[in-house]
Steps between C-alpha positions, in 0.01 A plus 500: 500500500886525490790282624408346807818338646242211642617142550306164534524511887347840568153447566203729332362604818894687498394719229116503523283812427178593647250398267710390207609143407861428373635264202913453557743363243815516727865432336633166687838512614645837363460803720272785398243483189148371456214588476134548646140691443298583763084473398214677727299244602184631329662394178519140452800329364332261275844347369851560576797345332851542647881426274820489744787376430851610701501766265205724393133467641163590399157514710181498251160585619163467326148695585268349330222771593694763368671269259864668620804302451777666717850355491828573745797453392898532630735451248852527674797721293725143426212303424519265206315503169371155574328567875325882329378303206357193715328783714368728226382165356286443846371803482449482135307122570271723770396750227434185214263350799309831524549683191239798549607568794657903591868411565707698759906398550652661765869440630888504491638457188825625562575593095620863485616512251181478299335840394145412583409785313647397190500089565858484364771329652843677627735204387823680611655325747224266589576110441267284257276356766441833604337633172397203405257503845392867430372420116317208667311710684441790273341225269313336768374862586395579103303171492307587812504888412612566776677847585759643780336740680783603744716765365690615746795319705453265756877490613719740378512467099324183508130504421 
């Protein structure tokens, strides 16, 4: 799961796997971002729930065998308080539908200037929106108890 740079037009059979079946949130109009998850086909994707808007995008995915919820999510580095929280809100909605559920959220956040380790906030030189969005999600992700679980950088500084 990661930024996909997939639009509307491109077809699945484009990006098909062997074996696995795909779920796309693609970002309309503006180049690069969304979002997709890839599921083996021996796992069966009992519901799936999809946010885009021209901003962020999120792909949700539920197992009800395993009862796994598994989420994607792209987050661009300008994108606006109002588009993260309508998307964490999605996602949030997925969770309230299946609340026992194991919850994995994988994706591009694009906040580095959050110490994951720590949960605080690096307001220096970031604008409102900015930290604003990141104490959104470090209180969606205390709800859920949920935890980061990559610690080392993605891109450069940024984790």
């Amino acid at each position: 799961m990661s930024e996909t740079h997939l639009k509307p037009y491109q077809f699945d059979a484009e990006v098909a796997c062997a074996n696995y079946d795909i779920v796309r949130a693609d970002r309309p109009e503006i180049s690069k971002g969304g979002v997709a998850i890839y599921m083996h086909k021996d796992l069966i994707i009992d519901n799936k729930y999809i946010y885009i808007d021209k901003i962020c995008q999120a792909v949700i995915i539920y197992n009800k065998k395993h009862n796994h919820l598994i989420a994607g999510v792209y987050r661009p580095p300008t994108a606006t308080e109002e588009s993260f929280t309508a998307c964490i809100q999605k996602i949030q909605d997925a969770i309230n539908l299946h609340k026992q559920a194991d919850i994995q959220i994988h994706g591009d956040f694009n906040m580095p200037f959050v110490d994951w380790s720590t949960r605080e906030v690096n307001r220096s030189n970031r604008c409102l929106y900015e930290t604003n969005s990141a104490n959104k999600l470090i209180a969606f992700m205390e709800k859920n108890l949920l935890v980061q679980l990559v610690n080392e950088s993605t891109r450069e500084n940024n984790t």
